[in-house]
N, C-alpha and C positions, 0 to 999 in steps of 0.2 A: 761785514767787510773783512777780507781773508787776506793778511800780511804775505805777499810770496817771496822768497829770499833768491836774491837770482845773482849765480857765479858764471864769471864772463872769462874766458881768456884767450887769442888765439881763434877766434872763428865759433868756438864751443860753448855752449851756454847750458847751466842747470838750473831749473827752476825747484823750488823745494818748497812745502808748505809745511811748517811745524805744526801750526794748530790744526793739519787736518791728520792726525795722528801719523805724525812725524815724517809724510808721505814724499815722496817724488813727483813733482807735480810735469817734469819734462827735462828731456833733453836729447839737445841737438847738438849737429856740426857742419857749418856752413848753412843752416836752415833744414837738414836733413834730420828728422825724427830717428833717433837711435835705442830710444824707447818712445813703446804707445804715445800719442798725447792723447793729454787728460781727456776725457769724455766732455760736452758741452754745457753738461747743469752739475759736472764735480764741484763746483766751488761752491753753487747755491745749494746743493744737499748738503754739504760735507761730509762728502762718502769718501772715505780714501781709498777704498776698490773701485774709483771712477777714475782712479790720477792713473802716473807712470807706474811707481812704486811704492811698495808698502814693507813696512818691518814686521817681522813675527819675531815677540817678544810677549810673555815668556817660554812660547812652545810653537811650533808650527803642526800646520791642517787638525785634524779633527781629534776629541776624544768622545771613548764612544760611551753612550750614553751620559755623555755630560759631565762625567763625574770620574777622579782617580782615588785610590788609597795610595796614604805616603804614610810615614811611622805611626802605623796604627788606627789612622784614622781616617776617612772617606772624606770627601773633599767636592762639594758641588760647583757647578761650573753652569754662566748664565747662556740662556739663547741667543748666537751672535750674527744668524743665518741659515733662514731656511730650516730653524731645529736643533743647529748644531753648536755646540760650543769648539769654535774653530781660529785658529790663529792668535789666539795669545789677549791681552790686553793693550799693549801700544797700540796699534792702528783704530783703535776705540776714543785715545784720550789727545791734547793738547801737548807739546812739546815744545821747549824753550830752546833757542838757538843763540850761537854763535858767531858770528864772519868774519874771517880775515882773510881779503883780498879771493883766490882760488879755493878756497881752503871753505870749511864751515864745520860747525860741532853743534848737532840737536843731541837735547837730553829729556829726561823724563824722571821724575822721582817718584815711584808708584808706590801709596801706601796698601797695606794687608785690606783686600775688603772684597766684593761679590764678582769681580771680573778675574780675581786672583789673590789667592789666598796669604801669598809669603809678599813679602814689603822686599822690593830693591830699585836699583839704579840702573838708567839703560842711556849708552849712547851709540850716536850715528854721526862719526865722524867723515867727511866726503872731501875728496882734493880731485880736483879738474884740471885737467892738461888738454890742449886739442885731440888728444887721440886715445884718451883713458879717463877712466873715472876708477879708483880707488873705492871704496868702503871699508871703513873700521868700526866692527861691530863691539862691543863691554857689555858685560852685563856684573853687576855686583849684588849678593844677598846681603839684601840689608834688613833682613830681619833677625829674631833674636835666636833661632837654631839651624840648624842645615833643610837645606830646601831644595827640589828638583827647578830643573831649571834648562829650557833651550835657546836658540834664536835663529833668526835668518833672514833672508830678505826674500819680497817676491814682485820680483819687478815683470811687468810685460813687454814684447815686443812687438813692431809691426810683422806682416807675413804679406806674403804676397804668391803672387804662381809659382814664382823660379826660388822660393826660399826654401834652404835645405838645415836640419837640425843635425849634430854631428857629435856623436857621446857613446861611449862604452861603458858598459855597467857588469857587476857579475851576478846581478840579481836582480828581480822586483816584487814588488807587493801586490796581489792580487787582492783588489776590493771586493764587499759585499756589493752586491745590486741595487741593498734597499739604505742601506747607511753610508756606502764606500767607506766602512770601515775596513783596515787588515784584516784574510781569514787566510791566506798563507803565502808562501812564498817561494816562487821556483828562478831557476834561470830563466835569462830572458827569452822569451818567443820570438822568432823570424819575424813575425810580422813588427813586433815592436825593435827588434836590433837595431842601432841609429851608428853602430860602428862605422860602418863605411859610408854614412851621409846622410839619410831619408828625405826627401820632398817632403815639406810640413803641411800636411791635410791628408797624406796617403791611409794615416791612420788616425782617430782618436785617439787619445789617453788622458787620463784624469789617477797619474800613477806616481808610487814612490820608487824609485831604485836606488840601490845601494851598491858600494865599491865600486863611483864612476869614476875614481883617480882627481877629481878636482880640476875636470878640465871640457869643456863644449865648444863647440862651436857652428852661430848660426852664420849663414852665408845669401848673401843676396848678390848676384850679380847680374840681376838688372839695375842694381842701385848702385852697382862696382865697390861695394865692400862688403869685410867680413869682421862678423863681431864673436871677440873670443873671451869666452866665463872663464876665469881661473879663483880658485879659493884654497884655504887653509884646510887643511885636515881635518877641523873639527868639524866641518860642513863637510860630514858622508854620508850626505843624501841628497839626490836630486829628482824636487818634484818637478814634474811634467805635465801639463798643461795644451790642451790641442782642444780646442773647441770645435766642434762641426760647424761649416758654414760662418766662421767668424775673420773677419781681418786681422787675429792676433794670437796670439799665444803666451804662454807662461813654462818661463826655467825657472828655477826657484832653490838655489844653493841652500841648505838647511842641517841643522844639527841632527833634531831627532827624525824617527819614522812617523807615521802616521799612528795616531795613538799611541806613541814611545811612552806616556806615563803610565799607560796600565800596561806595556812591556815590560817592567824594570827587572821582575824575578824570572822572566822566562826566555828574553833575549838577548844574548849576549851584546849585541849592535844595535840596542836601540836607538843610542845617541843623546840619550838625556842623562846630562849632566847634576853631580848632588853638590851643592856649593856650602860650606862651611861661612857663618857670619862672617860679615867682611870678605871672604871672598872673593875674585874676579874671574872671569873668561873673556877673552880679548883674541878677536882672530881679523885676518884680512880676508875680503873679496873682491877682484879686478876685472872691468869690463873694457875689451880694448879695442881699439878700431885699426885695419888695416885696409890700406885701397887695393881694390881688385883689378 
């Protein structure tokens, strides 16, 4: 049986599931899905890639071949999907929570062991307004010397015929075929450019860009609203997500790039952060609703 923690206020409801690694299990306003909901047997797996959202903690999408070097040393990384060691540890473990009233605080105390090497603290702070939802990301190294380190979140949304994805970037990450791992990186292609709007299905993508200013926006208006990403600086990257043939997609505000730990001496932007013991990294991400 799966505790869901649910903040009301105003029409708007978030459901959250901490024991399913620390996930978003929904939400709405007025009854209107503003993310995914959860998939039908999310609660009897406990998959938290079946809910709305999920936290990437302590690195987001993939590294390649499993494995990074950090001060000297190589660093293994277990199978998390399909092969890959991808998305961090939170969404893997149990998370302890908070409530007050609108408001909630999930946390995680993760010790040094096979899902992640360096020992720290991670929370997910959420406040709910009828027409926003906040997220406040921490992450603190608690282990006993400096440690790489990212986060992010990767929530999904509904899509439909008339939903348009709307983001600028001044780059992106071209994947391998057989790993999607990073092999380089140019400006964006026409086809991928979302500057001026794009219908979401015109194109695939399963992509990292960088220098999108911290700001998207999906639009629905046969639903008569539109939902607007806004984030901190340290979230300079935005994965993208476009399945073929699926009802949904994925923005995904994120620190580093895709494989950012085996970047660290060769990219200037990878986005992965080195945290000194004790330490912290503390940013905001805001998803807002406007009616159309």
């Amino acid at each position: 049986m799966h505790t869901l923690l649910t903040l009301e206020v105003d029409g708007a409801r978030l459901l959250l599931a901490p024991d399913i690694g620390g996930a978003i299990a929904g939400w709405t306003r007025d009854g209107t899905p503003l993310m995914r909901p959860m998939l039908p047997d999310a609660l009897t797996v406990r998959e938290a890639r079946s809910l709305s959202s999920y936290p990437l903690f302590p690195y987001s999408n993939r590294v390649a071949g499993r494995r990074f070097r950090f001060a000297g040393r190589t660093h293994e990384l277990p199978d998390l999907m399909n092969g890959h060691a991808i998305h961090g540890a939170g969404w893997q473990v149990p998370w302890a929570a908070i409530q007050d009233g609108p408001t909630a605080t999930i946390m995680l105390d993760h010790p040094a062991g096979p899902l992640w090497p360096f020992a720290f603290h991670a929370e997910q702070r959420f406040v709910l307004t009828r027409d926003a939802l906040q997220c406040e990301l921490l992450i603190e190294n608690r282990h006993d010397h400096a440690a790489p380190f990212g986060f992010g979140l990767h929530p999904y949304f509904p899509r439909g015929a008339d939903t348009t994805l709307t983001f600028s970037a001044s780059h992106v990450w071209h994947n391998g075929a057989a790993d999607m791992i990073p092999t380089h990186r140019s400006i964006v292609p026409p086809a991928w450019d979302h500057a001026g709007g794009v219908p979401v299905g015109r194109v695939t993508l399963d992509h990292c860009f960088g220098g999108w200013g911290g700001r998207a926006r999906l639009s629905y208006p046969d639903r008569h609203y539109a939902l607007d990403i806004t984030a901190d600086p340290v979230f300079a990257h935005l994965v993208v997500y476009i399945p073929e043939g699926q009802d949904y997609l994925a923005v995904e505000p994120v620190s580093n790039m895709n494989d950012g730990l085996n970047r660290l001496d060769i990219e200037s932007d990878h986005g992965v952060f080195v945290l000194a013991p004790g330490e912290q990294k503390i940013a905001d991400m805001r998803f807002s609703v406007t009616d159309l």
